[in-house]
Structures are given as C-alpha cells and as structure tokens.
C-alpha angles and dihedrals in degrees: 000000000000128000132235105206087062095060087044099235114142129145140275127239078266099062084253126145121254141165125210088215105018124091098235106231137202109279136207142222090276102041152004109235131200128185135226107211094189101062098026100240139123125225118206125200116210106186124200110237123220088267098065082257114146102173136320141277140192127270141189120213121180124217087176130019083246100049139048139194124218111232134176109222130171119279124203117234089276097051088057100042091058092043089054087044091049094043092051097047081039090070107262134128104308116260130191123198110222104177147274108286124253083256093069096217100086142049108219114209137178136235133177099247106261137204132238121277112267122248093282100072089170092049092049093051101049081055098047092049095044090057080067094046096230128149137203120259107225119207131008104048120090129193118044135012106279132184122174127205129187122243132166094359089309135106113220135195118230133192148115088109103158125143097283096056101054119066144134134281120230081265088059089240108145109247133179100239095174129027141152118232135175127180120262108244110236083227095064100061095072090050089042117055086170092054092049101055094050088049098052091039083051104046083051082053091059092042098048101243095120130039098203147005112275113254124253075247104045100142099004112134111242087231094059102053 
C-alpha cells in the first residue's frame, strides 16, 4: 500500500487530483499522471471507478464469423496490472508497479520521464512498434489499427496508438508508452486468416525464428505487379 499523502498528492475544493511537489500532466482516459522533475519519473493514478472498472482493454466482437469489430471495453485491477507487466517485457517504455494506494481506490505506477515524439509521427510509431515486435493484422478487423505481438505463450492485441501514446526515451529512441491490449481468443484465428498469419509471424518474431514480417508481396512475381 502507498500513501498519498507521501507523494503529496490531495485534492482541490473541486474533488481534483493534485500533488504539493509533482508537476500535474495531461491524463488520459485510463489515468491522471504527475511528474516528479527531480528525479525524472512519472507517476501515473489509475482510479477505480464505481463499477469496479480500473482501465481499459481491447475486444473483439464478431458480427460475422468473418469479420470482427475493435472495441474498448472496461478492464478489473488484474486485467490492468498484467497489461502494464506484458507491455513492459514486450518492449515498451519501462513501468514499475508501485502499488494501490492506501486509499484503496487507485494503483499507483511508474514511468522514466519521456519526450515528445519527433516530426515523423508515422516513422516513430512503426519503431516503436517494431521494439515490441508487433505486426499489423491485415483484413478482417475493423475499427482501429491493430497489431498484435506474442508474449509468454500468448498472442495479444495491441492498439490505442494515437499521438499521445507514442514518444521518445532519454536516448531518443521512439517507445509505446501507452497502449491498450486484450488477449486473442484462440477461437478467432479460425474465423481470421489475417489475423493468423500475423499471430504465428509474430510469435517466430519473439522466438527468433524470423527476422522480419513477411511483405503484402511476398511471392508475387515482379512481372505480374
């Protein structure tokens, strides 16, 4: 458990988040950050909502058995702890969990502090993913741009991969350091060939077997294009 009041954060006359000693930041849909310039670190509140709600996660929901839909549904505390533990042995920007607060009503994590993406939003991004060696599913998923990449004998969806969730490391290096994820049902790859392929190319990816995706033109003949 981990106080509040030690990292100095309290609340205003209008119910909202503060902090005595850390730079309040720009949250998300997920949590409120605040960073600590000294020691270069971000801090990041999750709150539990009145649902029982703590973050979100990716779904697939089928219309068809052919075709499926992204949707960003609720996740429970769990759900978000092992999403914050996969993304960071994924490859992503490194997160610490520090602990639900003393409150109860909010887990409390830890970022290095990052920098803003460079001019080539697009560019970043493809690096960044690729550090995570995830690839892009191509056909059957509508609804977001969605890779997927394989970690601890699982294949996980990955998106939410908008402007504020891709930046740079004190290195410069490009890093996800948000992202949404949700786990591919087993029962979906049959449905999906798309999503197959990039599953399995992505799980040799992981292991080391391939050294990149495979290309839209992968044995097409020249002369034929």
């Amino acid at each position: 458990m981990v106080s509040l009041e030690a990292l100095g954060i309290g609340f205003d006359d209008e119910d909202h988040l503060t902090s005595r000693f850390l730079r309040p930041l720009t949250g998300g849909a997920e949590a409120k950050p605040f960073a600590d310039d000294q020691r270069g670190v971000v801090y990041k509140l999750f709150d539990l909502r009145d649902s029982g709600a703590l973050g979100k996660k990716i779904l697939l929901q089928f219309g068809n058995p052919w075709e499926a839909d992204v949707r960003m549904v609720d996740a429970v505390l769990f759900e978000t702890m092992e999403k914050l533990a996969v993304l960071h042995e994924a490859g992503a920007h490194p997160t610490e969990i520090i602990g639900l607060a003393d409150s109860g009503d909010y887990l409390i994590v830890k970022q290095p502090m990052a920098q803003p993406h460079g001019p080539d939003l697009d560019e970043d991004r493809r690096v960044a993913v690729a550090a995570m060696k995830a690839l892009p599913v191509r056909g059957g998923i509508r609804g977001g741009d969605l890779r997927v990449f394989w970690l601890a004998g699982k294949a996980w969806l990955l998106g939410d991969l908008h402007r504020g969730n891709v930046m740079r490391d004190d290195d410069g290096v490009p890093t996800i350091i948000d992202a949404l994820i949700g786990e591919v049902p087993p029962s979906a790859l049959g449905s999906l060939p798309a999503l197959s392929k990039a599953v399995q190319e992505a799980r040799e990816m992981r292991e080391g077997t391939r050294t990149r995706p495979s290309d839209l033109f992968d044995g097409v003949n020249d002369d034929e294009l």
